[in-house]
VEXSETI-104390 format. One line per 10 residues: number of its first residue (from 0); their letters; for each residue x, y, z of N, C-alpha, C. Coordinates in pm, whole numbers. Atoms other than C-alpha are relative to their C-alpha. Layout:
<sites>
NUM> A> X Y Z X Y Z X Y Z | ...;
</sites>
This chain:
<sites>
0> XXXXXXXXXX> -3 -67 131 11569 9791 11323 -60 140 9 | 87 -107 -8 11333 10066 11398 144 127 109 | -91 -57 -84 11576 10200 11681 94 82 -144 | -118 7 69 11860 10161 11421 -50 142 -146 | 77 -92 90 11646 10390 11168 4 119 31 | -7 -159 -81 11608 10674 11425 81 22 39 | -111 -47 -38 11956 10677 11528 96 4 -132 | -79 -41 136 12088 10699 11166 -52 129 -24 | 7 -139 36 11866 11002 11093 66 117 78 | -72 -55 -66 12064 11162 11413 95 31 -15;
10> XXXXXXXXXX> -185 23 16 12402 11065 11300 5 96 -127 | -71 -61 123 12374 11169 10963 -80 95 -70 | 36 -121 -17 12111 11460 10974 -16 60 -147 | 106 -2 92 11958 11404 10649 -27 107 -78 | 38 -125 14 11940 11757 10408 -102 -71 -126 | 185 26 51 11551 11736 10309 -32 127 -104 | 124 -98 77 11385 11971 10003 -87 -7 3 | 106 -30 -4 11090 12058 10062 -120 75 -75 | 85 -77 114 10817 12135 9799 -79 -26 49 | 137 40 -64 10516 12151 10028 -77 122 40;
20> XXXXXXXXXX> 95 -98 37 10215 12343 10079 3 108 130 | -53 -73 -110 10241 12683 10308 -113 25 127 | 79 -10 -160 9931 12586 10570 134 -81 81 | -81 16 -82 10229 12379 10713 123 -17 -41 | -118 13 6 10549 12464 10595 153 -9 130 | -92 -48 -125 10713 12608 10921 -11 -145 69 | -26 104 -66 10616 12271 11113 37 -85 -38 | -83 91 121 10723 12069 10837 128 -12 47 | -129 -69 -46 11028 12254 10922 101 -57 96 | -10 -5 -144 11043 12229 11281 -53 -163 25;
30> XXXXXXXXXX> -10 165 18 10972 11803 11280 112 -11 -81 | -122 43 122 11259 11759 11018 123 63 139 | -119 -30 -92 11507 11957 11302 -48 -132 133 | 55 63 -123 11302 11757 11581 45 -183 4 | -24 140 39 11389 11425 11437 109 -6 -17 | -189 -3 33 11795 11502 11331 1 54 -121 | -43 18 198 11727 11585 10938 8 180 19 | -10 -159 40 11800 11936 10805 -121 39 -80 | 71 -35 116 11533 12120 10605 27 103 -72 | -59 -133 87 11523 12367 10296 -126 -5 -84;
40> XXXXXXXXXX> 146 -13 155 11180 12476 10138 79 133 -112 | -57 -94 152 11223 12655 9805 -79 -84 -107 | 61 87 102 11006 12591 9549 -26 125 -119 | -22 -83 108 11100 12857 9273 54 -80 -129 | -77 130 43 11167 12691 8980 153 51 -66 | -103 -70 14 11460 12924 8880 142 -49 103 | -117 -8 -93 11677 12770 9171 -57 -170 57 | 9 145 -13 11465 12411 9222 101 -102 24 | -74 31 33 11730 12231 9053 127 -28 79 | -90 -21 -89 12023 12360 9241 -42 -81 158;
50> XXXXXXXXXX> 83 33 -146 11834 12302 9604 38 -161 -12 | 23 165 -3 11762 11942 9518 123 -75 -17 | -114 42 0 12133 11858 9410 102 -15 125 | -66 -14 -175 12272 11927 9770 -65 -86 60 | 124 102 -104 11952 11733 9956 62 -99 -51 | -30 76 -42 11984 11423 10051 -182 -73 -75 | 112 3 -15 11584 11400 10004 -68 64 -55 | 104 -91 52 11305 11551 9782 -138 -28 91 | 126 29 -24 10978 11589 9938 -90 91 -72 | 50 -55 110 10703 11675 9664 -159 7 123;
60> XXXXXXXXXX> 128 46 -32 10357 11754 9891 -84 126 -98 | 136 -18 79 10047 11867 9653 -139 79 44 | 75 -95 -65 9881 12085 9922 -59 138 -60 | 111 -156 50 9814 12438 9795 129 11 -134 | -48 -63 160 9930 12411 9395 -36 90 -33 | 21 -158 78 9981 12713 9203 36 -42 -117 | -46 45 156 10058 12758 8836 167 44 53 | -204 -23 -4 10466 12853 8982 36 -144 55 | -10 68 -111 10464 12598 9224 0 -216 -105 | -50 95 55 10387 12299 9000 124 -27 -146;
70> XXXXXXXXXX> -130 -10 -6 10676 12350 8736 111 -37 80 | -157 2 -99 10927 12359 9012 -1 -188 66 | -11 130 -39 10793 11995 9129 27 -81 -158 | -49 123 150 10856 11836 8778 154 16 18 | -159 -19 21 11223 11964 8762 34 -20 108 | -17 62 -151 11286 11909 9133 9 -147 -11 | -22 174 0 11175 11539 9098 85 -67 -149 | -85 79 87 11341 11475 8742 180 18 55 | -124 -41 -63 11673 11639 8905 56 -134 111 | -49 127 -49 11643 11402 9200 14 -148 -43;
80> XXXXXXXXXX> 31 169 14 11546 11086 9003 141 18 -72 | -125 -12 50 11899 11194 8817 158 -30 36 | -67 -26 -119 12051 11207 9109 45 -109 102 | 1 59 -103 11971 10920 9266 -23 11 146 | 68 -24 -130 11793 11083 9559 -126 -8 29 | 112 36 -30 11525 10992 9747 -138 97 -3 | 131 -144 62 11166 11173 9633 -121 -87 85 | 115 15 -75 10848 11143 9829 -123 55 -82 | 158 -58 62 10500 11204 9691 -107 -15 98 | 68 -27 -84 10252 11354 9932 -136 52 -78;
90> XXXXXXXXXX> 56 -20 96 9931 11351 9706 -145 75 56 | 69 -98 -80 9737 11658 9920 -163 -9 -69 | 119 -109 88 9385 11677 9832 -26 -122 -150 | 11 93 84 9426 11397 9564 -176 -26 8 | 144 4 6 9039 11377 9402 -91 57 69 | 98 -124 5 8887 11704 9577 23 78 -125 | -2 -164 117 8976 11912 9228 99 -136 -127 | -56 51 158 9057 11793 8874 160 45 -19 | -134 -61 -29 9381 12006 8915 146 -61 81 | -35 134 -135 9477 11779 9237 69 -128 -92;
100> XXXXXXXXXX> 19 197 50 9416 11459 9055 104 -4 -80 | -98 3 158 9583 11592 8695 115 -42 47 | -153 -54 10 9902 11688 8841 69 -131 132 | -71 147 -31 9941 11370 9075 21 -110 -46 | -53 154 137 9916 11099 8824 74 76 -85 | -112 -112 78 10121 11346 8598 143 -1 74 | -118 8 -134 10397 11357 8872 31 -157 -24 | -17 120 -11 10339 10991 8881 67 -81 -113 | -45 63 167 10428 10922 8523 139 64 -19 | -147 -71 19 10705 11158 8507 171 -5 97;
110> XXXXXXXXXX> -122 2 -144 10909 11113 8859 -44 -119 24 | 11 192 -29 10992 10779 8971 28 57 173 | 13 34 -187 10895 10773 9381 48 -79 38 | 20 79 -48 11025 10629 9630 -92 -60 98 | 90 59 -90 10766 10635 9876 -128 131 -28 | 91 -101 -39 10440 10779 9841 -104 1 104 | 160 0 -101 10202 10891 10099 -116 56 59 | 87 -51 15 9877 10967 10191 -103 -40 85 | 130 91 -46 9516 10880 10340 -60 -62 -90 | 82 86 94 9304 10619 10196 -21 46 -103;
120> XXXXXXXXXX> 70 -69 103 9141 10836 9980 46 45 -123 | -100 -88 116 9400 11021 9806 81 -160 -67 | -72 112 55 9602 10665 9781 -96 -54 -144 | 112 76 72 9270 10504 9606 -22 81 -123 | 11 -112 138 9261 10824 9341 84 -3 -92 | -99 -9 77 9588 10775 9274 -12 -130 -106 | -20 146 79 9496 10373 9192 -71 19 -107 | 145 -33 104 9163 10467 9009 25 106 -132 | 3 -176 93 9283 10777 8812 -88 101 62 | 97 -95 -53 9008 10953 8995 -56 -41 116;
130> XXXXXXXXXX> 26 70 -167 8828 10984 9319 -109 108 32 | 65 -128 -83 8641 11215 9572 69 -59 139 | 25 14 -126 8757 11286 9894 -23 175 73 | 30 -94 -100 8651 11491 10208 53 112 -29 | -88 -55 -25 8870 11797 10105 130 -67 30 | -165 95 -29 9228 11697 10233 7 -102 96 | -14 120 -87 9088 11453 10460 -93 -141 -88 | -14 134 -6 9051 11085 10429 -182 -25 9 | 149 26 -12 8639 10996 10326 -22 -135 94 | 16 82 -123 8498 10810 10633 -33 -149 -91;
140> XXXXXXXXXX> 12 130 86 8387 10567 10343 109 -105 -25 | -118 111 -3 8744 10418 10330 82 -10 49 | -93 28 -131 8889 10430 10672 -32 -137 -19 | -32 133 -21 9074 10102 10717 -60 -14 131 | 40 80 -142 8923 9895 11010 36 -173 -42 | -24 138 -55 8978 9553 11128 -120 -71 -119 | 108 70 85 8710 9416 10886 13 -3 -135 | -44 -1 123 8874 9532 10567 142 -23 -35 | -121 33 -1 9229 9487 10650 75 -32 -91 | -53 105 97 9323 9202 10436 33 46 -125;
150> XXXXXXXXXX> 32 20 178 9154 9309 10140 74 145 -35 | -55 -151 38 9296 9700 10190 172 -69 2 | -167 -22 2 9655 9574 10212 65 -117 -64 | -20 28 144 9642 9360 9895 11 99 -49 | -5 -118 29 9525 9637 9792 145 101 -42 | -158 -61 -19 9843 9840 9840 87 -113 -27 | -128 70 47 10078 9591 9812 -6 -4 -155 | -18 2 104 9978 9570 9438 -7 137 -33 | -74 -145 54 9972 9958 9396 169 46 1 | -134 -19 -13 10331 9914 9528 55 -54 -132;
160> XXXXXXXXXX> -109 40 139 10405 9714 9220 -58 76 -115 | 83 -118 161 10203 9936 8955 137 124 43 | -112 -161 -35 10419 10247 9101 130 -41 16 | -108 7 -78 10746 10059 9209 50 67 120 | -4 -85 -69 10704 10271 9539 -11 -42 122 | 104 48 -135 10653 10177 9888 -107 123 18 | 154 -36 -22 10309 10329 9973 -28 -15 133 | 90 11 -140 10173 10436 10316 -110 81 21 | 74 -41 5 9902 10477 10417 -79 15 163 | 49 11 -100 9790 10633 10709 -105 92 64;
170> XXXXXXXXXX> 152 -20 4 9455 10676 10922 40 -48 125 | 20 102 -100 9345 10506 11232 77 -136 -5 | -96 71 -21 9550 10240 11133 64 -6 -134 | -103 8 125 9855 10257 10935 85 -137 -96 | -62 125 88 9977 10079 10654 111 48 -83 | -120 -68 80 10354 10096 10526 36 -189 -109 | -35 83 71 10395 9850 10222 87 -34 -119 | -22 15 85 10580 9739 9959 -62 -132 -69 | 46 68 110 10511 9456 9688 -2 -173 90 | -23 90 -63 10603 9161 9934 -30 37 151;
180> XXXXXXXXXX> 14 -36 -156 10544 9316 10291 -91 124 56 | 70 -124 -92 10328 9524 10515 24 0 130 | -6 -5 -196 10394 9685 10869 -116 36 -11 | 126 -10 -36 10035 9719 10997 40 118 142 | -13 -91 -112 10089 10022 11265 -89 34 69 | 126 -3 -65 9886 10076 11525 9 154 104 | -20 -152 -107 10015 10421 11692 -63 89 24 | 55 -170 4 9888 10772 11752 -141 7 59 | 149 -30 -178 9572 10929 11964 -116 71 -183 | 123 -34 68 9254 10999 11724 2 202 -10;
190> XXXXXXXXXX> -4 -156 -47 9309 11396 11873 115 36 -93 | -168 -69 49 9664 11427 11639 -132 35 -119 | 118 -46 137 9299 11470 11322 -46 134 31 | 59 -115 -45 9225 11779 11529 134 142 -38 | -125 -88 25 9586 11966 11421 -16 11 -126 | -46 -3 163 9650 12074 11054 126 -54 31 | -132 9 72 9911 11915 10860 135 -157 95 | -71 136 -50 10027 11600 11101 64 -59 -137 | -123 93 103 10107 11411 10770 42 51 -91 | -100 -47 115 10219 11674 10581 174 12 119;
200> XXXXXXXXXX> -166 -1 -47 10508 11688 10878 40 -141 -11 | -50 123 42 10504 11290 10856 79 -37 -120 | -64 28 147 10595 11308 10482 141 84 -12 | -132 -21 -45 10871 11516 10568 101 -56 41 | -18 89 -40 10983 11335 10811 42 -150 -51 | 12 100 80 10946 11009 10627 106 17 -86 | -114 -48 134 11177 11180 10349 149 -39 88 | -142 27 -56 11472 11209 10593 35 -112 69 | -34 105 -98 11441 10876 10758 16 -100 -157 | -15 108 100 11452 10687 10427 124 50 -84;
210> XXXXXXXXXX> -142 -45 54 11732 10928 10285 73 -84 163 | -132 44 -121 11920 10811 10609 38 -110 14 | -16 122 -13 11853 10467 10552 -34 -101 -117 | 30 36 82 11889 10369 10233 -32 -159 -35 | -61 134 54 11977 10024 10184 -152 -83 118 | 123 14 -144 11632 9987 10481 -119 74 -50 | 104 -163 7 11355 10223 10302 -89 -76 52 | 74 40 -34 11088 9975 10370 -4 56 170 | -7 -65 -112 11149 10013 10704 28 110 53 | -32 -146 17 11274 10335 10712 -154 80 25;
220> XXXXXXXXXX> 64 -21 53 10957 10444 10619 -140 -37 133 | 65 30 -83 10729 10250 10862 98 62 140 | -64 -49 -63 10981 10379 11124 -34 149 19 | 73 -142 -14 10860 10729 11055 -120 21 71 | 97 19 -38 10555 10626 11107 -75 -5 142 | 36 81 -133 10574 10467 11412 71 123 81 | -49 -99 -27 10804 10778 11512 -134 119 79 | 115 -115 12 10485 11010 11446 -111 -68 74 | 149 32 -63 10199 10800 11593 61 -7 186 | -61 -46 -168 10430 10748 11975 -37 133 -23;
230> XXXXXXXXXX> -23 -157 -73 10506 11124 11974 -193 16 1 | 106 1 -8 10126 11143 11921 -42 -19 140 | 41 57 -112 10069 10943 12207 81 50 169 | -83 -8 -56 10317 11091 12445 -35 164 -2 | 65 -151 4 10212 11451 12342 -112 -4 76 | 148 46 -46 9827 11347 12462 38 -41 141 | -13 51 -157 9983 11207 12772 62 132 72 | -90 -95 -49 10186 11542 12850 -159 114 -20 | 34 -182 42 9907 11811 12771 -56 -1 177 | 23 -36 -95 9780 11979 13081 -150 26 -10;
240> XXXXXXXXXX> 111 -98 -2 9417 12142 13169 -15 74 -36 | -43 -136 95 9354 12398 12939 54 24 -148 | -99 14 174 9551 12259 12625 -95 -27 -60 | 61 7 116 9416 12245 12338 36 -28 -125 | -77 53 137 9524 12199 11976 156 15 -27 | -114 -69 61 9771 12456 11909 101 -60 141 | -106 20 -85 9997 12313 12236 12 -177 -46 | -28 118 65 9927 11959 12118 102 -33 -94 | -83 -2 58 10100 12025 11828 124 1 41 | -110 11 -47 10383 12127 11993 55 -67 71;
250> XXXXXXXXXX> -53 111 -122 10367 11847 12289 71 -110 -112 | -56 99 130 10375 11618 11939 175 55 25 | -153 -46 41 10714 11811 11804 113 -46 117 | -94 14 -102 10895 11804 12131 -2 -139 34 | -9 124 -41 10796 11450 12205 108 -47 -151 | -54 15 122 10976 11405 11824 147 1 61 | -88 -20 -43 11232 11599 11968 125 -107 104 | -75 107 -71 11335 11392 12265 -6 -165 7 | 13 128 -9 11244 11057 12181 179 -102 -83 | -125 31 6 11552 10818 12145 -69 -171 -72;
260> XXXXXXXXXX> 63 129 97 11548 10451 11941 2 -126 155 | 49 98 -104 11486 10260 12290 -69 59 4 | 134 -25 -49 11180 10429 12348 -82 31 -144 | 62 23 135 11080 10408 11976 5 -192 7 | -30 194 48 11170 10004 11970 -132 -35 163 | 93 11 -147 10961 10015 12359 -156 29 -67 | 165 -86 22 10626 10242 12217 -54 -60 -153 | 45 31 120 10610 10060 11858 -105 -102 15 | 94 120 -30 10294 9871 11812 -18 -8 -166 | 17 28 149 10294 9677 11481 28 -68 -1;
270> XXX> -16 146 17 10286 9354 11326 60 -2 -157 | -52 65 157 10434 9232 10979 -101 -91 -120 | 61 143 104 10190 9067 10690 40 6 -105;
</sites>
């Protein structure tokens, strides 16, 4: 299935909108070609509309809001939910800023998701109405470990039915759920936390593998996942003496690039609860 996921986004090359924040738009970018999907940022709201009617895929991420910038995600996501195309919610920053918080439960009420995702933190803001986390990272207070597991992916599985959404959530160990199922993922190198913007290209990503596979999003979805934590691991195995972040990144992308759905169905580590 997973194979079958990554060789649909190849075939049928997925056209992704992109409403995401500009510390990583370009790699956003450049993962969406690396994987098979097309991309198209534009987030004016004068031309929103249009954009999103062609895609295949909305992706809404919450990174660096402006007063132009949110506008264009309301009409963007009512367009796609119109549309019947697939919308993503990437909830950036969710409970560092009142602004953050407003305009993601706001989003949440107004656009119907299909998958939203995030780190712990931001997920848990979204459940609570409110929150704190680290800035745009994930408070060490509610990294999933082996000791909370269970109770974190109840957890989620019933935010999946409050939102009707699958929900992932990923960290040290990933969680892709809906209301009846969780993949538990176990991929990626601790060093992909040292790059900006890994899951703002995941949520990208994510967008065009679940537009590609509709009638599959659950999986679809964890498939991204598992996509992004290999190349992780495969990047980390390729860097040389001397590398450092900024080539990491790119060992990531290119491992994106050439990876094929036998060596995604080979490198997947994950279980089903």
């Amino acid at each position: 299935m997973m194979k079958e996921c990554l060789e649909n986004v190849r075939s049928r090359a997925p056209l992704v909108h992109n409403i995401t924040n500009y510390v990583t738009v370009n790699d956003v970018a450049n993962v969406l070609l690396a994987c098979g999907g097309s991309p198209i940022m534009s987030d004016d709201a004068d031309e929103v509309e249009d954009i999103t009617s062609i895609c295949g895929g909305l992706n809404i991420n919450i990174g660096t809001l402006n007063k132009n910038t949110i506008p264009s995600m309301f009409l963007a996501g009512r367009k796609a939910n119109a549309l019947g195309h697939i919308v993503l919610l990437d909830p950036v920053g969710a409970g560092a800023s009142k602004l953050r918080t407003e305009i993601a439960l706001k989003l949440l009420e107004e656009v119907k998701f299909d998958v939203i995702r995030g780190n712990i933190s931001e997920i848990k803001t979204l459940a609570l109405g409110s929150g704190h986390t680290k800035g745009v990272d994930a408070d060490a207070a509610d990294a999933v470990n082996e000791e909370n597991l269970d109770k974190t992916i109840a957890y989620i599985k019933e935010l999946s039915a409050w939102t009707d959404s699958i929900v992932a959530v990923t960290g040290a160990i990933d969680l892709v759920c809906d209301l009846e199922k969780c993949y538990v993922i176990r991929n990626g190198r601790p060093e992909m936390g040292k790059i900006t913007g890994t899951g703002c290209q995941l949520s990208g990503m994510m967008t065009a593998f679940v537009a590609a596979n509709p009638d599959n999003k659950l999986e679809a979805a964890a498939a991204a996942v598992m996509t992004m934590g290999l190349a992780g691991e495969i990047g980390y195995r390729n860097m040389q003496p001397g590398d450092g972040n900024a080539t990491y990144r790119n060992r990531i992308i290119d491992a994106i690039y050439n990876m094929d759905g036998d060596a995604l169905e080979a490198g997947a580590k994950y279980e089903i609860r």
